[in-house]
N, C-alpha and C positions, 0 to 999 in steps of 0.2 A: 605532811604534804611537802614540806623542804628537802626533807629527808629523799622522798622521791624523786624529786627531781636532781639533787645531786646524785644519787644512785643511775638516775638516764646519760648524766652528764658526764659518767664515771666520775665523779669528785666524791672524797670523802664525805662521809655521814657529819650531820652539823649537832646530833646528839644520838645518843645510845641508850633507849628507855632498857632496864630489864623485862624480861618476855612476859613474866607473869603480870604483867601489870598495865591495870585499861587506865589510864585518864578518863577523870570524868568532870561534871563542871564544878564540883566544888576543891581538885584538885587542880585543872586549869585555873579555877580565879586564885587560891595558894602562892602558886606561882607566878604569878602575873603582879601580884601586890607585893610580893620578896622581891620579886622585881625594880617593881617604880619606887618600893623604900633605898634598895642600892643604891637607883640612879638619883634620885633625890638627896642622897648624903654624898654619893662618888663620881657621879657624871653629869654635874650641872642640868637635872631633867628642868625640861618646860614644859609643864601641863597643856600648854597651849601649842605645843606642839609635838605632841605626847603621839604614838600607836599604839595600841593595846599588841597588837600582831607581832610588832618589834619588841614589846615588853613580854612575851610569851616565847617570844624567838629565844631574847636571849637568856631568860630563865629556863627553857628548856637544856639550851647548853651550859648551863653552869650547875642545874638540878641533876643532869643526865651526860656528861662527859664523858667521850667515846674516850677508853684505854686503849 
């Protein structure tokens, strides 16, 4: 969905999944919990005011890194 709309906005891609490959929800939640452990150890996370959406964002860009 991000992806989209930077692609309307012409702005660069915010990840680059490879093609053969679906997400699904046991690889959404993967990533989401690689996630909240980063932010938990390197970015001061506060569960209480945590996004799952924002923790999915930016594990997609750090799992999926457009070259």
């Amino acid at each position: 969905m991000a992806n989209v709309a930077s692609k309307v906005q012409n702005k660069t891609k915010l990840y680059c999944m490879p093609k053969k490959l679906a997400l699904n929800p046991d690889n959404i939640h993967d990533i989401i919990m690689k996630q909240i452990q980063v932010s938990v150890k390197y970015e001061n996370y506060d569960e209480n005011d945590s996004d799952v959406v924002i923790s999915l964002m930016r594990g997609l860009m750090k799992t999926f890194p457009c070259k």
